[in-house]
N, C-alpha and C positions, 0 to 999 in steps of 0.2 A: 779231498779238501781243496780250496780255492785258496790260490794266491791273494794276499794283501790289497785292497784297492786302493788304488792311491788319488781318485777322487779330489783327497780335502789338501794335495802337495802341492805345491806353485808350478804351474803349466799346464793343469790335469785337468779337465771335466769330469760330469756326469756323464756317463753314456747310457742311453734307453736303445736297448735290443729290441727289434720286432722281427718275427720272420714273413716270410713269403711265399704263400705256396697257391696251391686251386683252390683252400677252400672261401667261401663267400664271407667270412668273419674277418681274413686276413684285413682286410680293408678297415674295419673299428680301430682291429691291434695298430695298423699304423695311424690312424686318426690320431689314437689318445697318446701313445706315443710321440709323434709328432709334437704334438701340445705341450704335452709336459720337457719335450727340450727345448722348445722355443719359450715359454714362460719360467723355467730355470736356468735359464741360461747354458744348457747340456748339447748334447748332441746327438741324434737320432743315427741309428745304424741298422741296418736294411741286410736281412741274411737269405740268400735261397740256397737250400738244400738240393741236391740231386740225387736223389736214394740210388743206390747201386743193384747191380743184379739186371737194369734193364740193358745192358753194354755185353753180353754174354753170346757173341757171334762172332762170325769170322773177321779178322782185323781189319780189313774194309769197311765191312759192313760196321763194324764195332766203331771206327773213326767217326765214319758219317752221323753213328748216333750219339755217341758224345758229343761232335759239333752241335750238331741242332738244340740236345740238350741243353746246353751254355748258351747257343744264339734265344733259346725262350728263357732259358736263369736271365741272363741280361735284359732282354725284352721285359720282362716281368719288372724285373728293378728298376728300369729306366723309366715306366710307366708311374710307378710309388715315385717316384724320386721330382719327375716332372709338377703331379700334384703337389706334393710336398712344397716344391721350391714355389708353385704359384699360389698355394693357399698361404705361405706359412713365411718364407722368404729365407728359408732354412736349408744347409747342402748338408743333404744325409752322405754318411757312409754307407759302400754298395760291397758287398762281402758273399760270392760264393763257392759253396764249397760243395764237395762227392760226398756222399756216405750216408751212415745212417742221424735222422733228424737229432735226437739226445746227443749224441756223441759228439756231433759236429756243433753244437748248439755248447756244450760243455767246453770243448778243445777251444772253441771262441774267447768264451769267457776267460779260462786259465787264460788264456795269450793276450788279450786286452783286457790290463787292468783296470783300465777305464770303465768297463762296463760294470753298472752298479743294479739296473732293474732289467728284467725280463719283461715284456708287455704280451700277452697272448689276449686273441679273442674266444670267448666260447659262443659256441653253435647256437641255434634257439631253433634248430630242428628237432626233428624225432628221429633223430641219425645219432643224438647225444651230441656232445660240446665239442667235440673235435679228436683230432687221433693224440696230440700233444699238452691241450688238457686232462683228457683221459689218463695219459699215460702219469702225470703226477699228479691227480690221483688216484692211481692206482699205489703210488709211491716208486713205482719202477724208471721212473728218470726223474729222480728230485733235482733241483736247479741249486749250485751253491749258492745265489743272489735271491733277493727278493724277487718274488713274480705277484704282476698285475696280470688279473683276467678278467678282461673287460666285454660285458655282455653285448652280444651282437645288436641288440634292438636297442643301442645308445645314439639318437640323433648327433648330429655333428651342435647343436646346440646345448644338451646334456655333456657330450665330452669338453666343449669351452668353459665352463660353471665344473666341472669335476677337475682338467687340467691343470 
């Protein structure tokens, strides 16, 4: 169960979650995300996940790939966060974290209360809608917040008129 949001308490925002990873939809989820905190006056919060399991070497080799990991986790968020600020004039929160994507995506949530929507994109391949769409629904990472899944083939002029 999720902790209380406290959203509507004096000092508090909306928060809109988007994650950040390789796949090509990432980029909608933060579009309309985006959007919708800069027109509710919220705050957009930017997550990369590092899945674990690829650090499984010897502690040299294991530092060096955890570095790089993190040097592209941040590359990747700096990249969203630059758009962001020049389309929208908005400073995201830059949030990453190790592990597995639900779990960390969860442990986020419980710890900012702020965060009141999840925004994900889904796929418009023939791959299916992504591995975190998939997975709720499949029911096996249900989000305790509302989640937005915003279809990949939404021009950035459909998300302005939807946000």
């Amino acid at each position: 169960m999720v902790s209380k949001r406290l959203i509507r308490e004096a000092g508090h925002r909306r928060k809109f979650l988007a994650i950040i990873d390789d796949t090509p939809e990432c980029e909608r989820a933060v579009a309309y995300a985006s959007t919708r905190a800069k027109t509710t006056g919220g705050v957009l919060v930017l997550l990369y996940v590092i899945e674990p399991g690829d650090f499984q070497h010897w502690l040299g080799v294991e530092k060096i790939m955890r570095d790089e990991a993190n040097a592209a986790a941040n590359a990747a968020l700096d990249g969203y966060a630059t758009t962001v600020r020049a389309k929208l004039g908005i400073e995201p929160e830059l949030v990453v974290r190790e592990g597995k994507p639900a779990e960390e995506i969860h442990k986020l949530i419980e710890e900012d209360q702020d965060i009141a929507i999840l925004v994900l994109a889904a796929g418009a391949g023939k791959e299916g809608p992504g591995p975190l769409v998939a997975s709720i629904a499949g029911k096996a990472a249900a989000f305790p917040i509302p989640v937005t899944v915003v279809p990949q083939n939404l021009s950035d002029e459909d998300i302005a008129s939807l946000a």
